[in-house]
C-alpha positions in Angstrom: 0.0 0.0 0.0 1.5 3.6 -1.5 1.7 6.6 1.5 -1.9 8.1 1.0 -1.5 11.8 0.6 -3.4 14.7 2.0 -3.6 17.3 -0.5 -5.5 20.0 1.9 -4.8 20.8 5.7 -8.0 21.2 7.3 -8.4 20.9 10.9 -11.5 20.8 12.7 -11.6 21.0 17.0 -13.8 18.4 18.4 -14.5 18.4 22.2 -16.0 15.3 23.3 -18.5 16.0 26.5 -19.8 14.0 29.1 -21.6 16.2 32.3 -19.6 19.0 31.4 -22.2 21.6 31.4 -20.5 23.6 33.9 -16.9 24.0 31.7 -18.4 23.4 28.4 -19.6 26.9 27.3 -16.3 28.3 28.6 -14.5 25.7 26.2 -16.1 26.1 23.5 -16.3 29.8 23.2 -12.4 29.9 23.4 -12.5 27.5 20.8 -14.4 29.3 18.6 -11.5 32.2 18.9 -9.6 30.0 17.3 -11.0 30.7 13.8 -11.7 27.1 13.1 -14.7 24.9 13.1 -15.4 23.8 16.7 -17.9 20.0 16.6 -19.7 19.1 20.3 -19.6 15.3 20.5 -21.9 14.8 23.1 -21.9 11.5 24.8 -24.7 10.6 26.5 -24.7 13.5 29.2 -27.5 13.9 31.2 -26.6 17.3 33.1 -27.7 20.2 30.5 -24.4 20.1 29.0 -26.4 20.8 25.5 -28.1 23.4 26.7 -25.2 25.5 27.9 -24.3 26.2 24.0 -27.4 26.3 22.3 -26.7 29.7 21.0 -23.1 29.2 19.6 -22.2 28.7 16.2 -20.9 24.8 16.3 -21.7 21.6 15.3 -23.3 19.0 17.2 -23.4 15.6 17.6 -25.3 13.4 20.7 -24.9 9.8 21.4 -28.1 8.9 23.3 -26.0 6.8 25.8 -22.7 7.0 27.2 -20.6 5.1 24.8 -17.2 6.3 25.9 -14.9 8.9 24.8 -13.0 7.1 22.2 -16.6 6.3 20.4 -17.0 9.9 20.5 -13.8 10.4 18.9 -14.3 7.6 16.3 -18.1 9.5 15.6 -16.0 12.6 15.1 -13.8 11.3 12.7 -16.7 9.7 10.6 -18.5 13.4 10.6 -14.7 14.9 9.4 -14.6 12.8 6.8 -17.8 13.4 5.9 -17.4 17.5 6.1 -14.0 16.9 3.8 -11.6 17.9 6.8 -8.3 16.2 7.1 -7.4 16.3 10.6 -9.4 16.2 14.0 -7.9 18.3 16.8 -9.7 16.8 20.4 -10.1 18.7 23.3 -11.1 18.1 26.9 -14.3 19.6 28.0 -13.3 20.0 31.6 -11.7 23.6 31.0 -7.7 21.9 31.3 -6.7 22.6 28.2 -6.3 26.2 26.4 -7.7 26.4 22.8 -5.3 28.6 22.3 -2.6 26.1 22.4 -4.3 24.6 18.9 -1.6 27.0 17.1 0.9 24.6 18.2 -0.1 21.8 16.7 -0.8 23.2 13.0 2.8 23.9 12.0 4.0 20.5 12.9 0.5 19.0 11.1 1.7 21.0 8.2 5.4 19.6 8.5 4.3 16.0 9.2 0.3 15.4 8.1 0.4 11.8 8.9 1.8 11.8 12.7 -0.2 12.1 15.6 0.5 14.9 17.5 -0.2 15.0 21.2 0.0 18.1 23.6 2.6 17.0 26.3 1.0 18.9 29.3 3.5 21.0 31.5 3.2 20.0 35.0 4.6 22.9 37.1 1.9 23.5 39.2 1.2 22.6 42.9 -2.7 21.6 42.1 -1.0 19.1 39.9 -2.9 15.9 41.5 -0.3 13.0 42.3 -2.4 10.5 40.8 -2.0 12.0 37.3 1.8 12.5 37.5 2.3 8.8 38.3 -0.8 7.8 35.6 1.2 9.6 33.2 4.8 7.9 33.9 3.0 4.4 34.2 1.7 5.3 30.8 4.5 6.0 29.4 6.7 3.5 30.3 4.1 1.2 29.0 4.1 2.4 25.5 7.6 3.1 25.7 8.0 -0.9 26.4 5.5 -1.6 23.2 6.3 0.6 20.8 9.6 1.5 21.2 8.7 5.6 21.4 9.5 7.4 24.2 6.9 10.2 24.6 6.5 12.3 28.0 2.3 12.3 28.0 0.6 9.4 26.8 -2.4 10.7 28.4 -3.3 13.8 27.4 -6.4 14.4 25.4 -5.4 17.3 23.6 -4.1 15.9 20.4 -4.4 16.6 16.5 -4.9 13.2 14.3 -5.3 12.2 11.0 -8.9 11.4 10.0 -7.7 8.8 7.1 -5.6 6.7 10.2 -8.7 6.7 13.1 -10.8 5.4 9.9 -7.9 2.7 9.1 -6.5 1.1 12.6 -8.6 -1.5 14.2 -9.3 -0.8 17.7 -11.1 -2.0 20.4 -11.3 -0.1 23.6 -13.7 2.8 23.2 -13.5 4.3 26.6 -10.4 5.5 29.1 -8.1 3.1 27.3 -8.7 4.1 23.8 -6.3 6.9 23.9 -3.2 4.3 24.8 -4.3 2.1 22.1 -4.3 4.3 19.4 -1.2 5.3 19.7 0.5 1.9 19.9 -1.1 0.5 17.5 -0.5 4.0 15.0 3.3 3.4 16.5 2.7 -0.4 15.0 1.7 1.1 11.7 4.7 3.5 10.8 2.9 6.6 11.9 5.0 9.1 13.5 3.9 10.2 17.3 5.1 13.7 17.8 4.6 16.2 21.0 4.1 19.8 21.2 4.3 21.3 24.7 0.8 23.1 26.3 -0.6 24.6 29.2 -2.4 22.9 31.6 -5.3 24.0 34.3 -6.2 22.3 37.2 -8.8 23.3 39.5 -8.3 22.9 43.2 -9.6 19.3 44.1 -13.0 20.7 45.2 -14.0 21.9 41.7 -12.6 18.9 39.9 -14.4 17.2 37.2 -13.5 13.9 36.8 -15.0 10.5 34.9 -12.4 8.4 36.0 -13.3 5.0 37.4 -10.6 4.2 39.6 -11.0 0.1 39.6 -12.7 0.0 36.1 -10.6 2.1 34.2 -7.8 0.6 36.1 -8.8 -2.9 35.3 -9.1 -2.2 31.7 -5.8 -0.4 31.2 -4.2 -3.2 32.8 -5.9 -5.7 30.3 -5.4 -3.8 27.3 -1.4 -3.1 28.1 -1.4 -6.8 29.1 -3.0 -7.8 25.0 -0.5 -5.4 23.6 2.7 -6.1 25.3 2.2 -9.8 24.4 1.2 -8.6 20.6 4.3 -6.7 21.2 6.5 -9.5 21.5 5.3 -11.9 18.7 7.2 -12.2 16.1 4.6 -11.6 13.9 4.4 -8.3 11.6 2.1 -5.5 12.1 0.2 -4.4 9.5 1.8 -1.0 8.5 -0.4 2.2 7.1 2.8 3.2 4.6 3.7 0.3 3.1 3.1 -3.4 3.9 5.1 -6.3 4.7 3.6 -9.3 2.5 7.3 -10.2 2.1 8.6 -9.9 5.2 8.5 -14.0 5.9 11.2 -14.7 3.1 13.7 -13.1 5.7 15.9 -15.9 7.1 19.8 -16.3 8.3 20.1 -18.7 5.4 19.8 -15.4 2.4 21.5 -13.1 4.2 21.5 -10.9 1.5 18.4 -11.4 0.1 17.0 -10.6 3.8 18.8 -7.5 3.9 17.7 -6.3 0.9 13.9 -7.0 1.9 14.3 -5.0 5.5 16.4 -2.2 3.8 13.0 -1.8 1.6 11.5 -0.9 4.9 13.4 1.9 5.1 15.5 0.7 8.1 18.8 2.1 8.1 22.3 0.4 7.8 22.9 1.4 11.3 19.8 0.4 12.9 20.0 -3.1 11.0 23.9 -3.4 11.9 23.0 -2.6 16.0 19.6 -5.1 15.7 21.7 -7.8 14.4 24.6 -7.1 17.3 22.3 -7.0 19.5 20.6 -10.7 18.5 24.1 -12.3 18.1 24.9 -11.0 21.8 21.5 -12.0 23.6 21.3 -15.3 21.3 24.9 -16.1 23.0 23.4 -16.4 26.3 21.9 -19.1 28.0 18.1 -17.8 28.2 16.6 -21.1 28.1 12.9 -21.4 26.6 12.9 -17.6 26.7 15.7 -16.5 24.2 13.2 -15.5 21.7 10.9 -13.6 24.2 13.7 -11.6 25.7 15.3 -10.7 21.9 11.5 -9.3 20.8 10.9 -7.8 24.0 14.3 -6.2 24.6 14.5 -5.2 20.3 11.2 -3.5 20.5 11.9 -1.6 23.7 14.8 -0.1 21.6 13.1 0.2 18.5 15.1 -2.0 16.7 14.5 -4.6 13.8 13.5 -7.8 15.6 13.6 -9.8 12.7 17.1 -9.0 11.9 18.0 -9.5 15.7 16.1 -12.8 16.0 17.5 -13.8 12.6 20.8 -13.2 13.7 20.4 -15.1 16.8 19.8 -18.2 15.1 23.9 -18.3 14.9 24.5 -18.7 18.3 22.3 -22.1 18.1 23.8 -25.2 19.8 26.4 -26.9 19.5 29.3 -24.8 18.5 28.5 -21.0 20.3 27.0 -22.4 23.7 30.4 -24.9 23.2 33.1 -21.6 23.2 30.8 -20.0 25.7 31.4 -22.7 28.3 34.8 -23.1 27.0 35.9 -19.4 27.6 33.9 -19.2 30.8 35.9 -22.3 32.3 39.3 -21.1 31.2 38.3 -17.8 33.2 37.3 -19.9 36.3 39.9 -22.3 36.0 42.8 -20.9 33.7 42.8 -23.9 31.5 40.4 -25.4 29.0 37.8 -28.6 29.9 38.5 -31.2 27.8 36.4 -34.1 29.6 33.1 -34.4 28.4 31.3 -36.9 30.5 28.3 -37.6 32.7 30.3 -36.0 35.2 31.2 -32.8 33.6 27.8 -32.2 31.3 25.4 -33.6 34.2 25.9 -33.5 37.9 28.1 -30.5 36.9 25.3 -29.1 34.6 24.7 -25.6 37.2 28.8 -25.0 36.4 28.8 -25.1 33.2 25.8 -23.1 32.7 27.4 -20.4 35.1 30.7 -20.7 32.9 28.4 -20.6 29.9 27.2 -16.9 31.0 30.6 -15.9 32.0 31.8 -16.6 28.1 28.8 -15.6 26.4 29.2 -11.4 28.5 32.8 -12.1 26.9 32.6 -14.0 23.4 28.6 -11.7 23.0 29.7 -8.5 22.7 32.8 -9.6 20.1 30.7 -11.5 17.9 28.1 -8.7 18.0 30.1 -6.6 16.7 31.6 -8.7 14.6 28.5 -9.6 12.7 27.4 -6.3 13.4 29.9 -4.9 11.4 29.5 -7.4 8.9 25.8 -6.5 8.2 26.5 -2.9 8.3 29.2 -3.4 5.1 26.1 -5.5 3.2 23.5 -3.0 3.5 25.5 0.4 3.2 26.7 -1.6 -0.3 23.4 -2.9 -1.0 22.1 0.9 -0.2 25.0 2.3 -2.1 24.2 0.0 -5.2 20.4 0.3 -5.2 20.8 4.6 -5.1 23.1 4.2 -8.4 20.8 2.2 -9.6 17.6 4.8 -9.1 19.8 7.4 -10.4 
């Protein structure tokens, strides 16, 4: 699939509402100062929130029931689309947020139309409740650990997105936990997550506005970040907005180049392929038994590196011969001479020694054959690279 286009910037602000009525007008009226079209996704409220802007000059949209906040942004995007706008910019309705700030995200939607953008909040004031600081760092480590991105406000509702990605990602949570998933799984995709700093408000604790289902919400962040950091780790690919991966399975250890060729088309870097492949050779060297592959994925992804070329490069450190130098290194270290009797003695009631003289080898041979092949793949694909651009030319 070709990198759609969009031809037009046109933003539209859509505050999603639920028993807001006492922030909403306020909200919406700085909005409108804004100069762009303002939509009301009311969802389900059942305190006169509708009534408190009756008389301004937006659009409007009720869900009869509460259907969650990301169904209200998912019915905003179907009513963008609809109105030919490219990008929705969403807005909390509980007065936290400054309309204002909306000029921050347009240059970098100009600069980069297919990244979601999300206002990282500034926390410098003392009404700052602890419960969202740590929310936020939890967050963000979490989809730091899936995705690979390190963003400093995975939580914050003020963000711009693309209407053509909402209406193409698959997801399932449509309340609290919608607004992790969305960007993991645009992270998945190839989309670019970007940040713009913005104000934030919060009202002493007495004039608080809050949804937020402590055990509920709780309970279904845990599930979802439980579902992605297993989908995380698989090593199965993700199905990517830019440009798909139907050809991803031909890569194996046994056509090198062939392989390299296929993940350079991905428009992963020499470098990045080079430290991915170190990095498999290292971790393949050590003894992680029944979890090698797990700890590669999970450990390749936190880094956002290649897995596949640092799982395919761990397939050289399969038994015999690696785990065999390992052990071997790691008893010359211990013992200052090589073992040389292999017997029920030495392989099995001495099993725990050679497995401790098996990590002590592989921290000393893993880092020297990681760079080795490291260095190896880095030749490969700045040629490969190098022959392909002469070739385009």
């Amino acid at each position: 699939m070709n990198e759609p286009g969009i031809e037009k910037i046109k933003p539209l602000i859509v505050i999603p509402v639920y028993n807001h009525a006492g922030t909403l007008r306020d909200v919406v009226t700085r909005a409108l100062a804004v100069s762009i079209d303002v939509l009301v996704i009311d969802d389900g409220s059942d305190d006169g929130s509708a009534e408190a802007i009756r008389d301004l000059p937006v659009l409007f949209i009720r869900h009869e029931q509460n259907r969650g906040k990301g169904a209200a942004i998912l019915t905003a995007a179907e009513e963008a689309r609809r109105l030919g706008m490219s990008h929705i910019i969403t807005i909390d309705a509980d007065g936290q947020h400054d309309p204002a700030d909306v000029s921050r995200f347009i240059p970098v939607i100009r600069k980069k139309p297919l990244a979601i953008v999300v206002g990282k909040r500034i926390f410098n004031s003392k009404t700052v409740p602890f419960s969202s600081r740590f929310g936020r760092s939890f967050s963000n480590f979490w989809v730091r650990v899936q995705t690979g991105c390190s963003l400093k406000d995975t939580q914050s509702g003020f963000r711009a997105y693309p209407v053509i990605l909402l209406e193409w990602l698959k997801l399932r949570d449509k309340r609290y936990s919608f607004e992790v998933e969305v960007l993991v799984k645009a992270a998945w995709a190839g989309i670019t997550l970007k940040e713009v700093d913005i104000s934030v408000h919060y009202p002493e604790p007495d004039k608080r506005i809050s949804h937020f289902r402590p055990f509920m919400d709780n309970l279904a962040l845990t599930i979802l970040n439980t579902r992605l950091t297993i989908r995380a780790i698989m090593p199965v690919p993700h199905r990517w907005f830019v440009q798909e991966q139907d050809d991803i399975s031909r890569i194996t250890i046994l056509r090198p180049v062939e392989s390299l060729r296929i993940l350079l088309s991905k428009h992963v870097s020499p470098k990045r392929l080079a430290v991915s492949g170190g990095l498999g050779v290292f971790l393949g060297a050590l003894p992680l038994i029944a979890c090698q592959a797990l700890v590669i994925l999970g450990t390749a992804n936190f880094f956002r590196l290649n897995k596949y070329a640092a799982l395919g490069t761990s397939q050289l450190c399969n038994p015999p011969i690696v785990p065999a130098l390992c052990i071997e290194v790691g008893y010359f270290i211990r013992h200052g001479r090589f073992l040389t009797e292999i017997s029920l003695k030495t392989l099995g009631y001495q099993g725990l020694e050679r497995i401790f003289e098996w990590i002590i080898g592989a921290l000393v041979l893993g880092p020297l054959m990681g760079l080795f092949i490291g260095g190896i793949i880095y030749v490969l694909t700045f040629a490969l690279k190098k022959k392909r651009a002469v070739k385009n030319a």
